[in-house]
C-alpha positions as CSV (number, residue, x, y, z in Angstrom):
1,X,-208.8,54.3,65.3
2,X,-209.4,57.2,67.5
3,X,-207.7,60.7,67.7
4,X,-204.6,61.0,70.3
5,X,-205.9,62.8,73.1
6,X,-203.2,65.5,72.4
7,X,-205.0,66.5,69.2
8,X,-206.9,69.1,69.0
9,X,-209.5,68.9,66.2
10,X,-211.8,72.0,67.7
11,X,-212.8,75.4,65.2
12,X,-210.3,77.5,67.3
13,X,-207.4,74.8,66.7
14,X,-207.8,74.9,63.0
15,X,-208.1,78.5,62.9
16,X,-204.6,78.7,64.7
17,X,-202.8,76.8,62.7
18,X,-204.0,78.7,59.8
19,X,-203.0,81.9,61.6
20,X,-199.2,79.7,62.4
21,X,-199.0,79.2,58.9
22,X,-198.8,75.1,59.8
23,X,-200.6,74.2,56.9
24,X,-198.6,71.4,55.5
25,X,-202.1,69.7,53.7
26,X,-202.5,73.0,51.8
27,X,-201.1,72.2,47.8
28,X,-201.6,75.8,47.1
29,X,-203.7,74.2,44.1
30,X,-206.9,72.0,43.2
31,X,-205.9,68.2,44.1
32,X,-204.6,67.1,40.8
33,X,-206.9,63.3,41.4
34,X,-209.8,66.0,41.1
35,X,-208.3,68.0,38.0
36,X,-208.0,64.9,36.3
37,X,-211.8,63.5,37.2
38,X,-213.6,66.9,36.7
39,X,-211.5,67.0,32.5
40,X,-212.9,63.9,32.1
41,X,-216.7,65.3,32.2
42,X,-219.0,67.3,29.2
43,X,-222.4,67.7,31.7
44,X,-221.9,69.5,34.3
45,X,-222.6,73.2,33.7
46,X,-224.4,74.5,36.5
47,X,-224.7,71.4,38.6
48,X,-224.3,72.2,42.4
49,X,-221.5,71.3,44.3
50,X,-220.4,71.3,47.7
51,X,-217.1,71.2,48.9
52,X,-216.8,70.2,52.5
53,X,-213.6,71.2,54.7
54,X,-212.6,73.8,52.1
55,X,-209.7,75.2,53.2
56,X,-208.7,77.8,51.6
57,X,-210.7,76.8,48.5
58,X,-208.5,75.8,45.9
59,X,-211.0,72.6,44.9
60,X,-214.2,74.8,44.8
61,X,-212.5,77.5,42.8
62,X,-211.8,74.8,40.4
63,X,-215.4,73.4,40.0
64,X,-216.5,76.9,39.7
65,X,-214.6,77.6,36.8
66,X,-216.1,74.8,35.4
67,X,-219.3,76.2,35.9
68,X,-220.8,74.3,38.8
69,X,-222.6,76.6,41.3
70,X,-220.3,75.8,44.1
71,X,-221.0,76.3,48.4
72,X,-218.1,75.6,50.4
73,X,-217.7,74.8,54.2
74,X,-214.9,76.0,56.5
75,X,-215.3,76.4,60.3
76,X,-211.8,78.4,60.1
77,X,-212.3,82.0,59.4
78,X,-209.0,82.4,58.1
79,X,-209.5,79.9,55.4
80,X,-212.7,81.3,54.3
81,X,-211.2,84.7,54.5
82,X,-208.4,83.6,51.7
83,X,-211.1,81.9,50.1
84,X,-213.3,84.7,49.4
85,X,-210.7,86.8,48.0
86,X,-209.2,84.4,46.1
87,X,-212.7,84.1,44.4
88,X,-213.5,87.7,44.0
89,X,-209.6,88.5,42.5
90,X,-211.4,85.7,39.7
91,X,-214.6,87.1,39.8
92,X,-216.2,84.1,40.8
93,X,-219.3,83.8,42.6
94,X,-219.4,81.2,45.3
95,X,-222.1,80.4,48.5
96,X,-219.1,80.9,51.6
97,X,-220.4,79.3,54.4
98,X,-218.3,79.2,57.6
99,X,-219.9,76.4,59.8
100,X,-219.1,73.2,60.9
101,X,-219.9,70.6,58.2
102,X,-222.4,68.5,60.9
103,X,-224.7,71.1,61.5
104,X,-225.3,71.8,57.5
105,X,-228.4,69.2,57.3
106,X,-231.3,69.6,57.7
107,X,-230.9,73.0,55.8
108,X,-229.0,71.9,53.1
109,X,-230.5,68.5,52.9
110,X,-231.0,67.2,49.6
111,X,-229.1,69.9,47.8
112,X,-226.6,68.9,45.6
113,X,-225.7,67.2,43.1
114,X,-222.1,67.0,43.8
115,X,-220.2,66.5,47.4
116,X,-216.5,67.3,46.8
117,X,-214.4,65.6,49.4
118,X,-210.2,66.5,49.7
119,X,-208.6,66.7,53.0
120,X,-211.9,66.9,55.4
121,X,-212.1,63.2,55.9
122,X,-208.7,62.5,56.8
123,X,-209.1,65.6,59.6
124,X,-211.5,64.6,61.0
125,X,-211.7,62.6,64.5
126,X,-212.0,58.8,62.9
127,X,-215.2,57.9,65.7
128,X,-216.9,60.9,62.9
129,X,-216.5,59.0,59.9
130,X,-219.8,57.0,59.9
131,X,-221.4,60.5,60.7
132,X,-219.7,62.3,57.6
133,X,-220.9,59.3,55.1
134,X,-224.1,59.7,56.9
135,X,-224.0,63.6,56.2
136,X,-222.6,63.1,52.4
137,X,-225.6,61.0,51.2
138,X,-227.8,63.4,53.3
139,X,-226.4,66.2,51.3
140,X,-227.1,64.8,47.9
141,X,-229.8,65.2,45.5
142,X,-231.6,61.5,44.1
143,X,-228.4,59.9,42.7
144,X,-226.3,62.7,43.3
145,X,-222.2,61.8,43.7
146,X,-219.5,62.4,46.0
147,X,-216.3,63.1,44.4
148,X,-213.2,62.2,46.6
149,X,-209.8,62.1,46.8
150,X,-209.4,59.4,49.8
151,X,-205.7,59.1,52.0
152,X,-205.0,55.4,52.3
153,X,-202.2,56.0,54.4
154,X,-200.7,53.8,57.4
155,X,-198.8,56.0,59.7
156,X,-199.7,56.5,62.7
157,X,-201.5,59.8,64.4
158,X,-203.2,62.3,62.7
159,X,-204.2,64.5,61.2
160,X,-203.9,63.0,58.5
161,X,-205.7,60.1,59.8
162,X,-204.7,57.2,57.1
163,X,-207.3,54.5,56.5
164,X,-206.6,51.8,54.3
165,X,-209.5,50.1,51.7
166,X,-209.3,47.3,53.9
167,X,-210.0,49.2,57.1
168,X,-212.7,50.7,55.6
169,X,-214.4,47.4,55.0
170,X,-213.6,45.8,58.4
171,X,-213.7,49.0,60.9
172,X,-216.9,50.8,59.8
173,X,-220.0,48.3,60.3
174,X,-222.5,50.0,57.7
175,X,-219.8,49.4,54.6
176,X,-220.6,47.1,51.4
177,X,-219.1,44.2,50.1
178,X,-216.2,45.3,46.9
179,X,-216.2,43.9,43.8
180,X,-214.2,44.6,40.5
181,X,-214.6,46.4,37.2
182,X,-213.2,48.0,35.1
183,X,-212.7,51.6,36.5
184,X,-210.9,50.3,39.4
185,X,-213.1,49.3,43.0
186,X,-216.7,49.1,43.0
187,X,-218.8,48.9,45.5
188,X,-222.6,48.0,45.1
189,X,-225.2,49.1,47.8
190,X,-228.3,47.7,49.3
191,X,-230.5,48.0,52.3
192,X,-228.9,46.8,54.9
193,X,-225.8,48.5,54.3
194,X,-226.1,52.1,52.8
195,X,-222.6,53.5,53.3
196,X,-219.4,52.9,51.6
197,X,-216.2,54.4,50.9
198,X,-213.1,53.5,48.1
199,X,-210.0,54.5,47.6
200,X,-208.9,57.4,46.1
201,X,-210.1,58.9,44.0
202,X,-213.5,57.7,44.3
203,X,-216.7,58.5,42.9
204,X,-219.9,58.1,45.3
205,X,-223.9,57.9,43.7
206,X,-226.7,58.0,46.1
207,X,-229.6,56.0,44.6
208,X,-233.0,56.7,43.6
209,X,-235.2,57.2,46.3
210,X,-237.4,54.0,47.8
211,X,-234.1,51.9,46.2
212,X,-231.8,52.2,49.6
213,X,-227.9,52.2,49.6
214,X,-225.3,54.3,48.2
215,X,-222.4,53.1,45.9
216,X,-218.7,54.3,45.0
217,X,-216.3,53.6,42.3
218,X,-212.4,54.4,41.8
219,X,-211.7,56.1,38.6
């Protein structure tokens, strides 16, 4: 799949619809897959998270009530802007960073223990993906996670750009074999092929280092 050549996917573009108010991704809340996953956890106070694509930072204001030390990434000032204000009306403290999410490593390389995922994905130009699995597990600490909420849509066009478990498997060269358990999909990694994705939600672990592979679970 590749982006219509009608979209444009480019800093300025997202910063205008912001600005247009055409927003329609925007739940004016945290995704409620995340809300669920994040209850279920007791270890977590100050582990670092990222939350990539922000928006206007409804996901990252969740984890930092939680008590994660939370960075999050917008390359639209207008959604850092609400971002930022939303966190100081809470009087949270959060790293802002507007940037584009592919120039974060080698800075932030092997940062975090947490890469939160919702809505950034499915925006982005489907030729990136292998890029953005390549930037998650350079992101995370030794067996840090990604924590995602995945759109396994099939219509057409984009953004959002759908991708079924299936496609995932079959499209994208570098992705693992599935297998069952009981959480839901699991995918285990090795060598030869690092990178995976599940449905959502989905939990990603990068392995210990000399062990190779990354693997990811649906909760």
């Amino acid at each position: 799949m590749t982006a219509p050549q009608s979209t444009d996917l480019s800093a300025s573009a997202w910063e205008q619809r912001y600005q247009e108010g055409r927003t329609a991704w925007d739940l004016g809340q945290p995704a409620p897959a995340l809300q669920q996953w994040i209850n279920r956890q007791s270890h977590h106070s100050q582990a670092s998270a990222i939350v990539l694509g922000a928006g206007r930072g409804y996901d990252a204001l969740l984890f930092a009530h939680q008590g994660f030390q939370v960075t999050a990434v917008d390359f639209a000032p207008s959604a850092i802007a609400a971002l930022e204000q939303q966190a100081q009306a809470a009087h949270l403290l959060l790293s802002l960073r507007q940037q584009d999410i592919f120039t974060l490593v080698p800075e932030l390389a092997g940062q975090f223990q947490y890469v939160v995922e919702h809505t950034c994905f499915c925006a982005l130009d489907p030729n990136l993906r292998s890029a953005y699995v390549q930037l998650a597990a350079d992101l995370l600490t030794p067996k840090g996670e990604l924590v995602g909420v995945f759109f396994t849509h099939r219509r057409p066009g984009g953004p959002p750009f759908g991708i079924t478990p299936e496609e995932l498997a079959s499209n994208l060269p570098s992705l693992l074999q599935g297998t069952r358990n009981g959480t839901g999909h699991r995918f285990d990694s090795s060598p030869e092929r690092r990178r995976t994705f599940s449905q959502a939600p989905a939990l990603l672990k990068r392995s210990e280092p000399g062990q190779g592979g990354l693997s990811i679970y649906s909760g």
